[in-house]
N, C-alpha and C positions, 0 to 999 in steps of 0.2 A: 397922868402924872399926879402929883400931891400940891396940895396948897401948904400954908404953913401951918392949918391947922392938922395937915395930915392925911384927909381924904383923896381918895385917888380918885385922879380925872383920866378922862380917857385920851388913849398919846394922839396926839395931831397928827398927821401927814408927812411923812419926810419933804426932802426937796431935790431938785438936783443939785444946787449949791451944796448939799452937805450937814442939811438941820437933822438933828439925831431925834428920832420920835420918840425919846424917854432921856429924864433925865439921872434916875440914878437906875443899875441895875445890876443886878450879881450874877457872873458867870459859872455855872456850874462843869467843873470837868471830870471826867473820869480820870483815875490814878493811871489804867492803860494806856489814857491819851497822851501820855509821855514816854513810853518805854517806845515808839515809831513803832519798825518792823522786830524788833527784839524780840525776846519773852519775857522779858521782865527787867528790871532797873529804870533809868531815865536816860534818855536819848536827848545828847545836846545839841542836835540838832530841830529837834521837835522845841525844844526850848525855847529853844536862839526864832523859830517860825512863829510860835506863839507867842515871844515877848513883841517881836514884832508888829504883829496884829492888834496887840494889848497897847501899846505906845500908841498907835496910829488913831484908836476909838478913842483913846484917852484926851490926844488931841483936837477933837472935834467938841470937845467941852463938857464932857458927860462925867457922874461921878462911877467909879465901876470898884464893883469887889471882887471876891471869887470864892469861891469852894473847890477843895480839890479831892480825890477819893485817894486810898491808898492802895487799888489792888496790884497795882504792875511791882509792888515792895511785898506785901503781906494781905490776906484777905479774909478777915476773923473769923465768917460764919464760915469758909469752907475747912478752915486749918482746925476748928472743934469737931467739925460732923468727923472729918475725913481721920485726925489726929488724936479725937477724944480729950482735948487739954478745955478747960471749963470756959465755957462760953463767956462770961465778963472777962475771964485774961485775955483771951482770943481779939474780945475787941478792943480792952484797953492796949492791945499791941496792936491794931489795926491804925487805930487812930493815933499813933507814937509811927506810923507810916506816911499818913497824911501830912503831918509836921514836917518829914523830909522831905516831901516834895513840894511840901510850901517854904522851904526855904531856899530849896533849888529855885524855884519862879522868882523869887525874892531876889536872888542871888543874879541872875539874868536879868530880870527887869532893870535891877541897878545897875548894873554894866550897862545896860541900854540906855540910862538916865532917867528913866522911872522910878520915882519916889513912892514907896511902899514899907508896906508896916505889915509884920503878921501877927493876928491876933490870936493867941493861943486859949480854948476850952479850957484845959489842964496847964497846971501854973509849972510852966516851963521858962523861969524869968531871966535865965542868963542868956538865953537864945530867942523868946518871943514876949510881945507883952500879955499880959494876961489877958483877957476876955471883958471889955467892959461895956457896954453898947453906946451910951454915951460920946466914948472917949473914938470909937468907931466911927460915929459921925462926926465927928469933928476931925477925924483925918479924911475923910470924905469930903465935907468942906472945902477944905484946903487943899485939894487935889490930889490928894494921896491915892495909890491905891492899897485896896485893905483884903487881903486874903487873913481867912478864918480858918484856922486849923484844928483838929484834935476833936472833929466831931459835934456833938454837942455836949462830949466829955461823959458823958453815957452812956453804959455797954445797950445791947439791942438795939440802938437806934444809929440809921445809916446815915452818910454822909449825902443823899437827897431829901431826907428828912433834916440835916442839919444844915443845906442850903434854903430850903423849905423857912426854916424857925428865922435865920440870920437877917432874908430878905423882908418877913414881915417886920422885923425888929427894928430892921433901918430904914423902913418904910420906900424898899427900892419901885419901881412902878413896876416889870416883868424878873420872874427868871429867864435866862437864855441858857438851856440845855446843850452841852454841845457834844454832838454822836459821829459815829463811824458813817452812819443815814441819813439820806436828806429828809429825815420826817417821820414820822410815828404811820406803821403797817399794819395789815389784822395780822399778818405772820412776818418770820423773818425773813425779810428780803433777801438777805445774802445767802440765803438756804433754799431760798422759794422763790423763783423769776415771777411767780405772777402772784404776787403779795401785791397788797390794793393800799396805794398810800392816800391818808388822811390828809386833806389841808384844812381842815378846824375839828377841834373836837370840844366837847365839854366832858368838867371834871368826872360827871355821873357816870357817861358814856367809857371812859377809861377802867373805871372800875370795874363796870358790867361785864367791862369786856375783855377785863384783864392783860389791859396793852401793859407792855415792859416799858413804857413813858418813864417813872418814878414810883419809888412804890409807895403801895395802898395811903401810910401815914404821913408823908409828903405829898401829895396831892389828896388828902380830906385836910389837913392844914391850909395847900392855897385854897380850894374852895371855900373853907368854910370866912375865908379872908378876902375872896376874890383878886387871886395874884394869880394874873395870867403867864404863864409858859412857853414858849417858842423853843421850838425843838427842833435843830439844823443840823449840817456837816460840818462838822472842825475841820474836816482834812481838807478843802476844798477852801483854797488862799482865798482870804477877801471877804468871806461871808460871814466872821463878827459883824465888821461895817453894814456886812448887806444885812442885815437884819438891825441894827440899830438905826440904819438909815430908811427904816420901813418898809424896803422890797420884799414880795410875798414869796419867801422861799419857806422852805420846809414845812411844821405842821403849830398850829397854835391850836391851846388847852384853855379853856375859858369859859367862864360862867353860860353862855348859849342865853346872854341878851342883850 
């Protein structure tokens, strides 16, 4: 965790009462993680599951943000390779996807009685507040949760590189990654039964080895910051809590000292 001057200390121990081993930290999801079995759009029932989970961490006293991607709407590097339309429109429409699905969470959470605020990269003011880091913690603070949208509001850089920048900015203590996988493989397990899963890895090792963790520029970001990673199942009820509440599931990404 952080003291007030900033420095992160390393998380305690959960407990069985329910003590969360970090006190702020940003959820990173994928844009897919909401379209459920679909192909595309957002599924409210995946919603309504995930406000769920988000309510439930919230009340065990922790501050939490999130980052959301946009592919299950629009997905900018493959609509230029595939469509030929200029790679900055590609992602300035990418990220004008991410915004819809941070207001659909928004929109859920709220019905759920979670008070949330979406912070917008790109000044989108009749619908988000603008991007201020500051103004981010201090809804944090206050109990708010803070979903950051639109990227880091520029083209080429992806939505784990802008959960990446958000987390050191708000000096949260981990990202928490949340995947189809229980954990980071040398291969794709859903393609490969005898893919070998990681329970630690450090940042170097990632690279080397070019796991699909986050890519290259979001994780030389947490390394060179030392902001460790935990990379779990979304689909699988209960395991935000279970990883905020210290049990060793899935795979952690971490300096290697």
């Amino acid at each position: 965790m952080r003291s007030r001057l900033g420095k992160r200390k390393s998380p305690s121990p959960g407990t069985s009462e329910g003590t969360p081993v970090y006190r702020r930290i940003l959820l990173k999801l994928s844009g897919e993680a909401l379209q459920g079995k679909g192909g595309h759009g957002i599924d409210d029932r995946v919603l309504a599951r995930l406000s769920a989970e988000i309510r439930d961490v919230a009340s065990l006293g922790l501050q939490i943000a999130l980052v959301v991607g946009g592919g299950n709407i629009f997905r900018g590097i493959r609509t230029s390779r595939d469509y030929g339309i200029d790679r900055a429109s590609a992602d300035y429409m990418g990220m004008l996807a991410t915004v819809i699905n941070s207001l659909a969470l928004q929109e859920r959470l709220e019905r759920d009685g979670v008070m949330t605020r979406v912070l917008s990269a790109i000044e989108l003011r009749e619908i988000a507040e603008p991007y201020i880091r500051r103004r981010a913690v201090r809804h944090l603070e206050k109990g708010r949760v803070v979903i950051f949208a639109a990227g880091t509001g520029n083209p080429y850089f992806t939505t784990d590189t802008a959960a990446a920048l958000r987390a050191m900015e708000i000096h949260a203590d981990a990202i928490l990654k949340a995947t189809r996988v229980d954990g980071v493989y040398d291969k794709d397990p859903l393609l490969h039964p005898n893919a070998r899963k990681f329970k630690k890895l450090t940042y170097i090792e990632v690279l080397r080895r070019n796991l699909k963790v986050m890519d290259a520029t979001a994780i030389s970001l947490c390394m060179d910051n030392d902001l460790p990673i935990v990379v779990f199942n979304l689909t699988k009820k209960g395991n935000i809590r279970r990883v905020i509440l210290g049990e060793k599931i899935g795979t952690v990404v971490h300096g290697g000292h």
